[in-house]
OpenMM code with the backbone's topology and positions (N, CA, C; nanometers):
from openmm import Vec3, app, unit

residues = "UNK UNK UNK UNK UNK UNK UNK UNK UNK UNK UNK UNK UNK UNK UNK UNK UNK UNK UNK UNK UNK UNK UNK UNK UNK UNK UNK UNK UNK UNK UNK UNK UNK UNK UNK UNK UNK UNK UNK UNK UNK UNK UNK UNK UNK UNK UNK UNK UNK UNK UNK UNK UNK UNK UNK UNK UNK UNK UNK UNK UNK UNK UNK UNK UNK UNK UNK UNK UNK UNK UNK UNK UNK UNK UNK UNK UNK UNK UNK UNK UNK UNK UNK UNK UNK UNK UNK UNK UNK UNK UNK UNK UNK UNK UNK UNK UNK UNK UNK UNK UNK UNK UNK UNK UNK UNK UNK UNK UNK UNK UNK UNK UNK UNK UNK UNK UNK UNK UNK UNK UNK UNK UNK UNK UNK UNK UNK UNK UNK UNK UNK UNK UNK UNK UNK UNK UNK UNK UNK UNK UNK UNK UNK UNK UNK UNK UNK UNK UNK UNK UNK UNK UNK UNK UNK UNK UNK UNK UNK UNK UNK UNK UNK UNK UNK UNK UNK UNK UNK UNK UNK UNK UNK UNK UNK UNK UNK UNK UNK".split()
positions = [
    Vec3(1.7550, -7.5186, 0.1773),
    Vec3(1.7003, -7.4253, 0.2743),
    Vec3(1.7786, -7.2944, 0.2759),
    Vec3(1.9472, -7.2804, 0.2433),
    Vec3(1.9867, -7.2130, 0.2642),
    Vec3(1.9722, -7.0751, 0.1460),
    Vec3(1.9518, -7.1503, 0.0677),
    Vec3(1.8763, -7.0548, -0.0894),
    Vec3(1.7864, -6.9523, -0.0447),
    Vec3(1.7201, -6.9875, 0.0293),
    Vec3(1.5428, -6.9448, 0.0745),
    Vec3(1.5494, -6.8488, 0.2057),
    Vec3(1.6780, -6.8417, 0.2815),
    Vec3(1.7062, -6.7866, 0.3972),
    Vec3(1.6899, -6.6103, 0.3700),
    Vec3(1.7730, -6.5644, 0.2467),
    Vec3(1.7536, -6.4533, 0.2011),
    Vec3(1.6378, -6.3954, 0.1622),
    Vec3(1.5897, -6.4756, 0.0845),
    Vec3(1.4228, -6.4391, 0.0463),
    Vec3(1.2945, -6.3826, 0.1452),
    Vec3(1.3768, -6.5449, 0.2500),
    Vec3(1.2594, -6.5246, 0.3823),
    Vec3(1.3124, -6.3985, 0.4845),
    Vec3(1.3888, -6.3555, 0.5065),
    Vec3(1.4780, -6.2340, 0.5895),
    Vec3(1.4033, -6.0891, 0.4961),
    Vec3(1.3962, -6.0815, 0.3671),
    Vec3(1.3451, -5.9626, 0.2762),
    Vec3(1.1729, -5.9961, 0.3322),
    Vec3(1.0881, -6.1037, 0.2882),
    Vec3(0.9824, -6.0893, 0.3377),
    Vec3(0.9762, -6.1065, 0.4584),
    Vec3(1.0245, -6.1084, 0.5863),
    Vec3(1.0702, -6.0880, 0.7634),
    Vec3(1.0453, -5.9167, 0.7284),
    Vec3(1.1497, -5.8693, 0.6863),
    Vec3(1.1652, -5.7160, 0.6813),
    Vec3(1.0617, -5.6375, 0.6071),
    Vec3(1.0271, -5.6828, 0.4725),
    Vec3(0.8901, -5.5748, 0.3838),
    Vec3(0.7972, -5.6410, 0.4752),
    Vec3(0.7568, -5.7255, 0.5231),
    Vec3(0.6031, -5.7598, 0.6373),
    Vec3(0.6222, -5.6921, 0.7682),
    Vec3(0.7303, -5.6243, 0.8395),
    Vec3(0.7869, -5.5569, 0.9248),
    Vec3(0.7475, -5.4072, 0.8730),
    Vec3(0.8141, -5.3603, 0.7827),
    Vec3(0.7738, -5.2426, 0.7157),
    Vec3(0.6824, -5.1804, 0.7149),
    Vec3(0.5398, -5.3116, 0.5974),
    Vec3(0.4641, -5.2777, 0.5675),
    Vec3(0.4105, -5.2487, 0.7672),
    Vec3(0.3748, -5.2957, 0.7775),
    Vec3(0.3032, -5.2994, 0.9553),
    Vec3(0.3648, -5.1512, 1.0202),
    Vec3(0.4646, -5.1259, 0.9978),
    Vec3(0.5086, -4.9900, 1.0216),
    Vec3(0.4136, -4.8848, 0.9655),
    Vec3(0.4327, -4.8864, 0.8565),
    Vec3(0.4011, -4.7428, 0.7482),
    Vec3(0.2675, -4.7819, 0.8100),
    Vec3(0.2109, -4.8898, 0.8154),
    Vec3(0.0450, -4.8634, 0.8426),
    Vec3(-0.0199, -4.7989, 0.9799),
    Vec3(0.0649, -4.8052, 1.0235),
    Vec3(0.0638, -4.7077, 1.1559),
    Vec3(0.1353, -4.5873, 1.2397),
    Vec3(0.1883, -4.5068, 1.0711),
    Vec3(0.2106, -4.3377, 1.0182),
    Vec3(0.1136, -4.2709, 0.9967),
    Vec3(0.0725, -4.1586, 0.9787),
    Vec3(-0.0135, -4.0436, 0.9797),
    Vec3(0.0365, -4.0170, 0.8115),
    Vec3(0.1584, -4.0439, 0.7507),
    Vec3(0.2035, -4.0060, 0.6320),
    Vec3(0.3166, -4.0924, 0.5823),
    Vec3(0.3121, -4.0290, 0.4813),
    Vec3(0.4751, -4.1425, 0.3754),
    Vec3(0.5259, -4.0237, 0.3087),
    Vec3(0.6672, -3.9880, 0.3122),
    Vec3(0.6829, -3.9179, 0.2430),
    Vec3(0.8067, -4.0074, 0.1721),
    Vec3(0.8106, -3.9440, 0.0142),
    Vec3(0.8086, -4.0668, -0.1549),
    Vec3(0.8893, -4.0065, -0.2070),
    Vec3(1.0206, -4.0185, -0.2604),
    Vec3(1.0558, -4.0068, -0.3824),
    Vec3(1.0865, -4.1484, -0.4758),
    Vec3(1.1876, -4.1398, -0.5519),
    Vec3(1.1865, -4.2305, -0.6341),
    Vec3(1.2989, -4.3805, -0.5007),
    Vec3(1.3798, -4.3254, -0.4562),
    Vec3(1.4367, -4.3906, -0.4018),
    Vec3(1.4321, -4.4068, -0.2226),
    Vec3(1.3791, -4.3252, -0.2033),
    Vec3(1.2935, -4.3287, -0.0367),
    Vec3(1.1961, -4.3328, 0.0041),
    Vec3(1.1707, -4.3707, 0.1200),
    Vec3(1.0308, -4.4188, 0.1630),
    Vec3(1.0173, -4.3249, 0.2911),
    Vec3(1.0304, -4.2819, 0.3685),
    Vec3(1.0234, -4.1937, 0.4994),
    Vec3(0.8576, -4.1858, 0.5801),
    Vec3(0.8538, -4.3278, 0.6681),
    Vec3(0.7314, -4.3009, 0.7119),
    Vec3(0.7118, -4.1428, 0.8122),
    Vec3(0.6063, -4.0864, 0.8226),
    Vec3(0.5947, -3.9622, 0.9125),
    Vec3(0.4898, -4.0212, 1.0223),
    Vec3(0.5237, -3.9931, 1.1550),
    Vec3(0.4362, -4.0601, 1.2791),
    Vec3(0.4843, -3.9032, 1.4053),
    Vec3(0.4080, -3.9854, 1.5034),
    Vec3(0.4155, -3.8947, 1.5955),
    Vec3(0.3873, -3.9444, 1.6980),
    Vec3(0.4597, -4.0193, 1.8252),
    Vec3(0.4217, -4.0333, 1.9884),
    Vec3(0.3775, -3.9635, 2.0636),
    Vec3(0.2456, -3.9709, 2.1105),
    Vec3(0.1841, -3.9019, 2.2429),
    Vec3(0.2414, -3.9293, 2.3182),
    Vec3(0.2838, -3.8627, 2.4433),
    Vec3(0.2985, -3.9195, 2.5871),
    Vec3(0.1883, -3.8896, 2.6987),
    Vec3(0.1814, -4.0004, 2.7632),
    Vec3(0.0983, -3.9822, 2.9155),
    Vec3(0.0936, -3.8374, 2.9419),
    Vec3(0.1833, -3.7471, 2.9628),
    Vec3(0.1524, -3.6329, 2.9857),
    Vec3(0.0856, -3.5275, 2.9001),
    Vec3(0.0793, -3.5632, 2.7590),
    Vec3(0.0304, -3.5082, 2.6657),
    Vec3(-0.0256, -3.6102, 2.5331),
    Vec3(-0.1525, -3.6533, 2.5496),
    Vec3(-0.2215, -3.7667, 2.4903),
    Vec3(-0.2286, -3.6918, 2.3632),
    Vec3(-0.2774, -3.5514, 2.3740),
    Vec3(-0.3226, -3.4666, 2.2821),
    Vec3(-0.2475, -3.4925, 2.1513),
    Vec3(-0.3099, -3.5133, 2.0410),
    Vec3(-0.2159, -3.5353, 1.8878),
    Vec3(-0.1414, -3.3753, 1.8809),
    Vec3(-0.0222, -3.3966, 1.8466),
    Vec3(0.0354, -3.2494, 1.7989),
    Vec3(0.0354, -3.2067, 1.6460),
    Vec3(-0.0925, -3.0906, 1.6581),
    Vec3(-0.0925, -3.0365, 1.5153),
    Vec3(-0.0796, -2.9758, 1.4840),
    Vec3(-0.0965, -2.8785, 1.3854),
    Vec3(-0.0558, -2.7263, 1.3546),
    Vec3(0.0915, -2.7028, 1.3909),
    Vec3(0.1769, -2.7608, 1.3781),
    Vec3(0.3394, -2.7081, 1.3308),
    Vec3(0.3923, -2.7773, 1.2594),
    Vec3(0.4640, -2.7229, 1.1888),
    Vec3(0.5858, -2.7795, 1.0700),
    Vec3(0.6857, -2.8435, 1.1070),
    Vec3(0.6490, -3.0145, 1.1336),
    Vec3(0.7816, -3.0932, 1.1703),
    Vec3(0.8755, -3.1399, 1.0795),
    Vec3(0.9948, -3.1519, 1.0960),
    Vec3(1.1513, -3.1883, 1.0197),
    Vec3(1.2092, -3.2721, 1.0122),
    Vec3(1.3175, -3.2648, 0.9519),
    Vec3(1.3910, -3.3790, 0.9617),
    Vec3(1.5563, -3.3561, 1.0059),
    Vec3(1.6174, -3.3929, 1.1062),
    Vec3(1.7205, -3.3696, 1.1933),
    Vec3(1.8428, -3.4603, 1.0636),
    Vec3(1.9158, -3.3348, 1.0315),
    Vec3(2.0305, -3.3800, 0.9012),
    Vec3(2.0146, -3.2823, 0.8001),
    Vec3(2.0383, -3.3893, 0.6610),
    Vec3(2.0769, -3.3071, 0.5446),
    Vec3(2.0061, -3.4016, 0.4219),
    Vec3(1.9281, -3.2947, 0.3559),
    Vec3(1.8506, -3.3886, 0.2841),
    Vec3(1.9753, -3.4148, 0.1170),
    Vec3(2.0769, -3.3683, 0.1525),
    Vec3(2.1541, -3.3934, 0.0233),
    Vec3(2.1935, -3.5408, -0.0584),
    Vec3(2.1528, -3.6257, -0.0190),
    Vec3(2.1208, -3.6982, -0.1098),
    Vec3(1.9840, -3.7729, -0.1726),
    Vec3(1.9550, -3.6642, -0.1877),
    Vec3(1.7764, -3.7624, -0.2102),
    Vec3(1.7859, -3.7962, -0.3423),
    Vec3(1.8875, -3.8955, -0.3799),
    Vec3(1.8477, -3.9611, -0.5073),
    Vec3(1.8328, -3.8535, -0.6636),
    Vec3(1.8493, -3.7752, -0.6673),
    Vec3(1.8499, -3.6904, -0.7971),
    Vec3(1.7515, -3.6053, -0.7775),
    Vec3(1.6528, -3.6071, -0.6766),
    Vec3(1.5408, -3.5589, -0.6605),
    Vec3(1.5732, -3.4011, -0.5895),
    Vec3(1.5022, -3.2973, -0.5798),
    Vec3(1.5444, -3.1479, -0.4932),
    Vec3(1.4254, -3.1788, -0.4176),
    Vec3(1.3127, -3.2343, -0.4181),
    Vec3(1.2007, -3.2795, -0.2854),
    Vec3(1.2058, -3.3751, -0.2737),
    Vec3(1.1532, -3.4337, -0.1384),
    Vec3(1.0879, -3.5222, -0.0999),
    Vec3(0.9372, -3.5290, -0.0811),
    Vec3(0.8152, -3.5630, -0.0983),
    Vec3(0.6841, -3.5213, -0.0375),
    Vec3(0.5226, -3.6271, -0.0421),
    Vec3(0.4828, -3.5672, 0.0581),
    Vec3(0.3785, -3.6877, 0.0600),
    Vec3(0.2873, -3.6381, 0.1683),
    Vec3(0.1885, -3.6848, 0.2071),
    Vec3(0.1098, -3.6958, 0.3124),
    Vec3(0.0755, -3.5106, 0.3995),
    Vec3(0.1059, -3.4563, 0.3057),
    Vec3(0.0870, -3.3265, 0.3951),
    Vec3(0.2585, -3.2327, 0.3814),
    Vec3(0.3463, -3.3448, 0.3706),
    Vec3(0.4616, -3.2939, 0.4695),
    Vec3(0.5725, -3.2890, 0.3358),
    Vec3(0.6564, -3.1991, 0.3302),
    Vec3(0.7423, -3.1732, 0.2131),
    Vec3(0.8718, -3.1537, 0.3004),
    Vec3(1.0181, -3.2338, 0.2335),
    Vec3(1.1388, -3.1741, 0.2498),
    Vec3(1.1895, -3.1293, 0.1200),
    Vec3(1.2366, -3.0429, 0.1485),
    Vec3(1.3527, -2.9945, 0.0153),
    Vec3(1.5073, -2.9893, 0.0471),
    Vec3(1.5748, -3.0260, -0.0442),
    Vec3(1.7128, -3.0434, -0.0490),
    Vec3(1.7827, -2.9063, 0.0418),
    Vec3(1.9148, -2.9504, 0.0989),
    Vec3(1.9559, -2.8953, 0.2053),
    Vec3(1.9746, -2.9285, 0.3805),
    Vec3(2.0116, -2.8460, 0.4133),
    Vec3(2.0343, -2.8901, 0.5479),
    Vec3(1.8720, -2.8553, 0.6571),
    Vec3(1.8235, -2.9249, 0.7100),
    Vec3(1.6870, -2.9301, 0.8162),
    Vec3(1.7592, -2.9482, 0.9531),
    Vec3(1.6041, -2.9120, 1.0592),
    Vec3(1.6216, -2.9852, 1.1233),
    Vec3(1.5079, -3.0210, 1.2042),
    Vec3(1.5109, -3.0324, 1.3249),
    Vec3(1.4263, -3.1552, 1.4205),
    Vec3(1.2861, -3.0666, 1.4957),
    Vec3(1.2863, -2.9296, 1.5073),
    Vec3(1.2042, -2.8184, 1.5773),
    Vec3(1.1043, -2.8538, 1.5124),
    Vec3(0.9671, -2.8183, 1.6146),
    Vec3(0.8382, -2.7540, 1.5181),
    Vec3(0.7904, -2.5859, 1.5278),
    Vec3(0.7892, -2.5408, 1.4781),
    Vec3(0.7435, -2.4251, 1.5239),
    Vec3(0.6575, -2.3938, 1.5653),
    Vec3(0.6628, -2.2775, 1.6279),
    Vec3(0.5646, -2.2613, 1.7436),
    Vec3(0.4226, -2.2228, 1.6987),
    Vec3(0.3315, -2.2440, 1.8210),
    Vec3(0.2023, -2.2509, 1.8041),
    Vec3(0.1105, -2.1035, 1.7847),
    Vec3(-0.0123, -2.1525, 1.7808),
    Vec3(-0.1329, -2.0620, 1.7348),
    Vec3(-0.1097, -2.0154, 1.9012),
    Vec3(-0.2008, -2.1261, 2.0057),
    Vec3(-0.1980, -2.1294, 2.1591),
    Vec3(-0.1714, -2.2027, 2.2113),
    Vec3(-0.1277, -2.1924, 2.3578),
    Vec3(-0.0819, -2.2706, 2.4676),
    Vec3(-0.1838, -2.3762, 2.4769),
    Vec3(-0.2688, -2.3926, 2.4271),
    Vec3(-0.3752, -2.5359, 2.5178),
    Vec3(-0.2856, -2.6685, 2.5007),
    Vec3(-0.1970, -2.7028, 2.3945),
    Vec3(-0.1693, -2.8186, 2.4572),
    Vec3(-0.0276, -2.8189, 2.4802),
    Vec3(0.0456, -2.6784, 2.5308),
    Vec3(0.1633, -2.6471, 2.6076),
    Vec3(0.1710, -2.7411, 2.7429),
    Vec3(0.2724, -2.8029, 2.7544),
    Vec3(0.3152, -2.9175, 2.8609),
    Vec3(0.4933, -2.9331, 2.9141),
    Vec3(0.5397, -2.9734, 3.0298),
    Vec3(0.6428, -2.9298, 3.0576),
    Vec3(0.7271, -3.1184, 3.0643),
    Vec3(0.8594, -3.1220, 3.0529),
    Vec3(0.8570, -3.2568, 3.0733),
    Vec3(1.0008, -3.2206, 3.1078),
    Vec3(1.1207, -3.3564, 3.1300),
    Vec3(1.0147, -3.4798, 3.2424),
    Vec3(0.9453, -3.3849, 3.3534),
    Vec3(0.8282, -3.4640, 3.4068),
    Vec3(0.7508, -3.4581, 3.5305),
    Vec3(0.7168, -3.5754, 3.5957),
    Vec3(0.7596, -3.5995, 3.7054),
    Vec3(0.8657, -3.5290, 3.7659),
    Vec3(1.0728, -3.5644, 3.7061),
    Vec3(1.0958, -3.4551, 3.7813),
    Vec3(1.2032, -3.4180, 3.7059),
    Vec3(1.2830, -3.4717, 3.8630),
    Vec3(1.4252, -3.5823, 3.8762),
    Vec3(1.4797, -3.6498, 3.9378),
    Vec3(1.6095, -3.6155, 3.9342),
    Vec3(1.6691, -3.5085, 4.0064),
    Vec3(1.7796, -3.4734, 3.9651),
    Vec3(1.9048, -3.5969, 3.9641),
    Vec3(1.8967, -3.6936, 4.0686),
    Vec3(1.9077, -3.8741, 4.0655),
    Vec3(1.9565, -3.8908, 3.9864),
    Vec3(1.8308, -3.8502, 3.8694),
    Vec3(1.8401, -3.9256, 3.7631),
    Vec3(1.9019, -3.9089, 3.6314),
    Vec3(1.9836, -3.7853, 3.6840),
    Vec3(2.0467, -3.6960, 3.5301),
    Vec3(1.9439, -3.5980, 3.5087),
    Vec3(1.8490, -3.5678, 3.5651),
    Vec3(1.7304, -3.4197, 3.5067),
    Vec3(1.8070, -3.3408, 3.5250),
    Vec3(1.8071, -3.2463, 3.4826),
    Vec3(1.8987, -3.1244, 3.4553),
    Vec3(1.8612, -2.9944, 3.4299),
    Vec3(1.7137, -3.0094, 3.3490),
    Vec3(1.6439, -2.8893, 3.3277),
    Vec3(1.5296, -2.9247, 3.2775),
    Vec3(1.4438, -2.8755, 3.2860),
    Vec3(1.2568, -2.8857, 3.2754),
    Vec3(1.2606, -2.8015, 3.1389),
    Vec3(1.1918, -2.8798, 2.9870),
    Vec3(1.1180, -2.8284, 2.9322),
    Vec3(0.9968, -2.8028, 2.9193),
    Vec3(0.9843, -2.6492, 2.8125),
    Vec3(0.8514, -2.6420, 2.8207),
    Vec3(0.8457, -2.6849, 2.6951),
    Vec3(0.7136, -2.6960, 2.6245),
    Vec3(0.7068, -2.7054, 2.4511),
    Vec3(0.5519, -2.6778, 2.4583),
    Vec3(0.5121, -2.6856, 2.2675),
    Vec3(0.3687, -2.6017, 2.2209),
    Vec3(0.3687, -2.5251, 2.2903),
    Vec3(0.4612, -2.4123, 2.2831),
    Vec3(0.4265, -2.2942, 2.2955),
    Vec3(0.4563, -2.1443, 2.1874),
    Vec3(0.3986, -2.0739, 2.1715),
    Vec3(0.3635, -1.9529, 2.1265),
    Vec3(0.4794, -1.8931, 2.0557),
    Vec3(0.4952, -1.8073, 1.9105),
    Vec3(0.5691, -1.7693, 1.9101),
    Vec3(0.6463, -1.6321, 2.0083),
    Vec3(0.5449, -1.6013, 2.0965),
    Vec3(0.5825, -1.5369, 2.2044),
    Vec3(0.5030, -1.5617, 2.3488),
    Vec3(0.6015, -1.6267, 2.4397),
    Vec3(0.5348, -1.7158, 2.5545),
    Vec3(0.5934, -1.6489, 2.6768),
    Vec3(0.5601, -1.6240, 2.8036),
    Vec3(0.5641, -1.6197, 2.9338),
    Vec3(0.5532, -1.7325, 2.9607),
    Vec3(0.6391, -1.7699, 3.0707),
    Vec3(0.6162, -1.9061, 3.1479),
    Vec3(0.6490, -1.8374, 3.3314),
    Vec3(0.6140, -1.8496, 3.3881),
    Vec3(0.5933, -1.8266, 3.5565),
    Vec3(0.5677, -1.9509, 3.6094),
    Vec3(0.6686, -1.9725, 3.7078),
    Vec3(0.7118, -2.1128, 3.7708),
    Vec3(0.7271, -2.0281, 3.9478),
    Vec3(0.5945, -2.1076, 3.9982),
    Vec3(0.5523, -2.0653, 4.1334),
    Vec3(0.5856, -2.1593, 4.2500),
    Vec3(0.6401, -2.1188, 4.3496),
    Vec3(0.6524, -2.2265, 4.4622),
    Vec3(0.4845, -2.2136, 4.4778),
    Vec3(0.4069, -2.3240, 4.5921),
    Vec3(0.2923, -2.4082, 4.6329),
    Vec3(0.2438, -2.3084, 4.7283),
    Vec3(0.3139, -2.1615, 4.7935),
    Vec3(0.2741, -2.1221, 4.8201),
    Vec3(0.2406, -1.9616, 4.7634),
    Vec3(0.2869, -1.9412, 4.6234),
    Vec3(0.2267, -1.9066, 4.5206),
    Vec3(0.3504, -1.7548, 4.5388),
    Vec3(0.4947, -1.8212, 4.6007),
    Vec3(0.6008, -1.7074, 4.5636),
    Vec3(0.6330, -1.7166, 4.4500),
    Vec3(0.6832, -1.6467, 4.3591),
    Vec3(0.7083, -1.6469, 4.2034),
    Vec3(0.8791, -1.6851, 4.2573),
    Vec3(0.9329, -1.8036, 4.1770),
    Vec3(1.0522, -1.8373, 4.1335),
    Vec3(1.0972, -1.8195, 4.0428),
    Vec3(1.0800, -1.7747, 3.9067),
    Vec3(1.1452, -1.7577, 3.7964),
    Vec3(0.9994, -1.7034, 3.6635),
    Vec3(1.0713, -1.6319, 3.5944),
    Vec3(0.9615, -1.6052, 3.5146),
    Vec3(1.0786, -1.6005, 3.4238),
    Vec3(1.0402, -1.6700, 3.3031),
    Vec3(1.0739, -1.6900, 3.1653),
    Vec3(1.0158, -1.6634, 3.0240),
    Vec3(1.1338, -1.5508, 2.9502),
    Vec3(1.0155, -1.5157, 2.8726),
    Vec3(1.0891, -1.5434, 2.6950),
    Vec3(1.0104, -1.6232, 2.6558),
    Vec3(1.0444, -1.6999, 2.4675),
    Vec3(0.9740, -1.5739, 2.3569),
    Vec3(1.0699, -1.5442, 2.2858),
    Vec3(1.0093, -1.4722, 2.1553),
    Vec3(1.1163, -1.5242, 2.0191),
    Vec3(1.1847, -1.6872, 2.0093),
    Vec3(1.2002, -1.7036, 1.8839),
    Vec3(1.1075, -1.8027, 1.8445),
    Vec3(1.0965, -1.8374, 1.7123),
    Vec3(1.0428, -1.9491, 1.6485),
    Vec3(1.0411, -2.0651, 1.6647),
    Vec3(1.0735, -2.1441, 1.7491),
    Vec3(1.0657, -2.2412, 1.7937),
    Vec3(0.9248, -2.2864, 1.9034),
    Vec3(0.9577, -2.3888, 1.9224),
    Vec3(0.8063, -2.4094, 1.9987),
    Vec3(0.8335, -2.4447, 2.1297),
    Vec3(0.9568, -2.4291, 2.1788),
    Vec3(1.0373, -2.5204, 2.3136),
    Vec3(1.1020, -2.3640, 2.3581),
    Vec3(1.1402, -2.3718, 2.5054),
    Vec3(1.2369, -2.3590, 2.6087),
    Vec3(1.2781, -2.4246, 2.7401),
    Vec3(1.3613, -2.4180, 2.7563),
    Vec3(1.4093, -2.4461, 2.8751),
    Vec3(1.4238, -2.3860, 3.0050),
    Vec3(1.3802, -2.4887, 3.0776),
    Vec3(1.4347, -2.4102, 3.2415),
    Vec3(1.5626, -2.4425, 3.3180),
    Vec3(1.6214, -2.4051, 3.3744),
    Vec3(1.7585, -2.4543, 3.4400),
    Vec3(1.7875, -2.5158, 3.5724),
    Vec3(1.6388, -2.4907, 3.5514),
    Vec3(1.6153, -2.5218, 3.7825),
    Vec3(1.6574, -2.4222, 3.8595),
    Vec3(1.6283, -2.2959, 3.8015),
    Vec3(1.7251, -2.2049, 3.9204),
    Vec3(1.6091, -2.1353, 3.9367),
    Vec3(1.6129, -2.0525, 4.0074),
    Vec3(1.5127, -1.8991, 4.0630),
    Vec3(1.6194, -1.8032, 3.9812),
    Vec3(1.4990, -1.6988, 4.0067),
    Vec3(1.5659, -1.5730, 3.9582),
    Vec3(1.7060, -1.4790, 3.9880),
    Vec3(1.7663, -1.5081, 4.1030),
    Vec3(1.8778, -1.5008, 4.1701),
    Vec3(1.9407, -1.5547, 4.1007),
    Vec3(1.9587, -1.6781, 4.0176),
    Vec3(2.0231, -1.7823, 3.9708),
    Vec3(2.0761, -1.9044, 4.0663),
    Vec3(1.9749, -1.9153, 4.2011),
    Vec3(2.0412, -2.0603, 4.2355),
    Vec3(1.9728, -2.1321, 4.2451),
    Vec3(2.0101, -2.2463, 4.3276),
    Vec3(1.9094, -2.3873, 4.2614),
    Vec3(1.7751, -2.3988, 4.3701),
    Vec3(1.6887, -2.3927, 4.2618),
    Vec3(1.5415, -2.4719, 4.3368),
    Vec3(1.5711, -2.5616, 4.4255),
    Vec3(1.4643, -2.5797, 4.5676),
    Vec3(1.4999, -2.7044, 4.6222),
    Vec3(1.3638, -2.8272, 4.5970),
    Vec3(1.3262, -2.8904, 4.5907),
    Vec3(1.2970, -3.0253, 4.6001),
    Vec3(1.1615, -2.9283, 4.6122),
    Vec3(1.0462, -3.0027, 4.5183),
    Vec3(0.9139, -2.9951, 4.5791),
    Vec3(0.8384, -2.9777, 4.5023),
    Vec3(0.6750, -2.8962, 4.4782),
    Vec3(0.5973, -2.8926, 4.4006),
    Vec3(0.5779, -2.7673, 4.3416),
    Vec3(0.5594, -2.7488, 4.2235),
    Vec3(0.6028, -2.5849, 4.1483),
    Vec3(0.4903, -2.5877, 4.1299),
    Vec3(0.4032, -2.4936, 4.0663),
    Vec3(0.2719, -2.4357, 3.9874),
    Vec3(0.3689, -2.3525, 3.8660),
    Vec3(0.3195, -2.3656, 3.7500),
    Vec3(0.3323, -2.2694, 3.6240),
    Vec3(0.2370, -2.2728, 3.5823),
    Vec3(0.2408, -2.1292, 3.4981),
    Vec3(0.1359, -2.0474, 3.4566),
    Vec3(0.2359, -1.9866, 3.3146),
    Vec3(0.1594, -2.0512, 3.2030),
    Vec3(0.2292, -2.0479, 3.1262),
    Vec3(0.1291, -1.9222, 2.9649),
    Vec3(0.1578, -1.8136, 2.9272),
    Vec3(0.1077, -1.7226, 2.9157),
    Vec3(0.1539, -1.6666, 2.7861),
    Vec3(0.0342, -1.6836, 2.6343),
    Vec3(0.0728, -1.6743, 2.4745),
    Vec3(-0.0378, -1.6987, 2.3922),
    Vec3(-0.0292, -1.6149, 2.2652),
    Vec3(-0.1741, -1.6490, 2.2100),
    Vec3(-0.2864, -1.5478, 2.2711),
    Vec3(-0.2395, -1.5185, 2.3449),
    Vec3(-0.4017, -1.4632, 2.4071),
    Vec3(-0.4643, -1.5832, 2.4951),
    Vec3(-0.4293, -1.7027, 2.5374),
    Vec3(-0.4391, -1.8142, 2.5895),
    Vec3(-0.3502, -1.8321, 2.7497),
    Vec3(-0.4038, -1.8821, 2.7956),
    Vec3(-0.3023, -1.9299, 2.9457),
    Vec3(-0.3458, -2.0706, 2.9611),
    Vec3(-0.2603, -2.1578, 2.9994),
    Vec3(-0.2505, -2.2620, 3.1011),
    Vec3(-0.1184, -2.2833, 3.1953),
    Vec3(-0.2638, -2.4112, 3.2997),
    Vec3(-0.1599, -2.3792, 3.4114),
    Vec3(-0.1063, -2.5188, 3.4515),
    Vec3(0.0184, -2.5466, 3.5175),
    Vec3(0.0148, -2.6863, 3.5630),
    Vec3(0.0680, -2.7030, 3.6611),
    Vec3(0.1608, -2.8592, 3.7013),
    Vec3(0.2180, -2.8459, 3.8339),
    Vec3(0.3832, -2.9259, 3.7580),
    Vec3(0.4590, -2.8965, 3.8579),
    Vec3(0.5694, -2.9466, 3.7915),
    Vec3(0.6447, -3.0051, 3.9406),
    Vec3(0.7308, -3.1327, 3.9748),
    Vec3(0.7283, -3.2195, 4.0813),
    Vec3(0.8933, -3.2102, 4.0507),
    Vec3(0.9959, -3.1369, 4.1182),
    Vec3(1.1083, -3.1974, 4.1115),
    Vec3(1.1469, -3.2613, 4.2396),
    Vec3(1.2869, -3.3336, 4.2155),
    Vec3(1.3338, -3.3981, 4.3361),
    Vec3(1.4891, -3.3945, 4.3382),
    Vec3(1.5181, -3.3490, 4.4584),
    Vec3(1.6679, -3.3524, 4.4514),
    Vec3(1.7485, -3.4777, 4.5477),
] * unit.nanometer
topology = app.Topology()
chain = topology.addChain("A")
for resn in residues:
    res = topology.addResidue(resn, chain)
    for name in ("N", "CA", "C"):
        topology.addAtom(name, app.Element.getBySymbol(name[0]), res)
């Protein structure tokens, strides 16, 4: 039995695998790697994320003798990457997270993401005073908020409205912190 333990642990793991890769969007192949490519929706954003160029967080310097990696749409080349997508066409499926944000809980700062290579974001108290207006013009598809107002001190507890503004596009949402 103990012969067979190894064998059965390799087919445990390639039947593990295979069940993986089959539920990637892509494979990216060289001679000595396999790199499935996938992508998690969240509840707050079901929407598939498309149209940007996602990475790989590291250094592609050892890919086996190879200067690419590639497959399914998606290419690395040798060198240092990393984890960003770049930013979008428009805001439609721009979303802010966590929501709600628990300061409790270690929250610390509200992102935004899918957004524009040049974005406005306006973060409104409920009775529609402007608290902070934030404004993104690098390549990336993310910023951050700090929890502060424009003064620089801290938000208190409650329900925000943003109005988030790129593309020639706007959306709007609500954002729930708690202190």
């Amino acid at each position: 039995m103990r012969k067979y333990a190894g064998l059965f642990y390799r087919l445990a793991l390639f039947a593990a695998m295979s069940s993986l890769y089959g539920l990637t969007g892509a494979l990216i192949r060289s001679n000595s790697y396999v790199i499935p490519v996938s992508e998690q929706t969240m509840v707050g954003n079901s929407a598939p994320k498309t149209g940007g160029g996602y990475s790989l967080l590291g250094t592609t310097g050892q890919l086996g003798g190879s200067s690419s990696l590639s497959g399914g749409g998606y290419s690395i080349y040798w060198g240092p990457v990393n984890s960003w997508t770049s930013s979008q066409q428009n805001v439609s499926t721009a979303h802010a997270y966590p929501n709600p944000c628990d300061i409790n809980d270690n929250c610390a700062s509200i992102t935004f993401t899918r957004l524009t290579l040049s974005a406005e974001i306006y973060i409104y108290t409920i009775s529609g005073e402007l608290v902070k207006r934030i404004n993104k013009s690098d390549n990336l598809d993310t910023i951050g908020w700090d929890l502060k107002n424009s003064n620089g001190s801290n938000v208190a507890s409650g329900l925000y409205i943003y109005l988030i503004k790129g593309g020639g596009t706007s959306k709007k949402g609500e954002l729930v912190l708690v202190r």
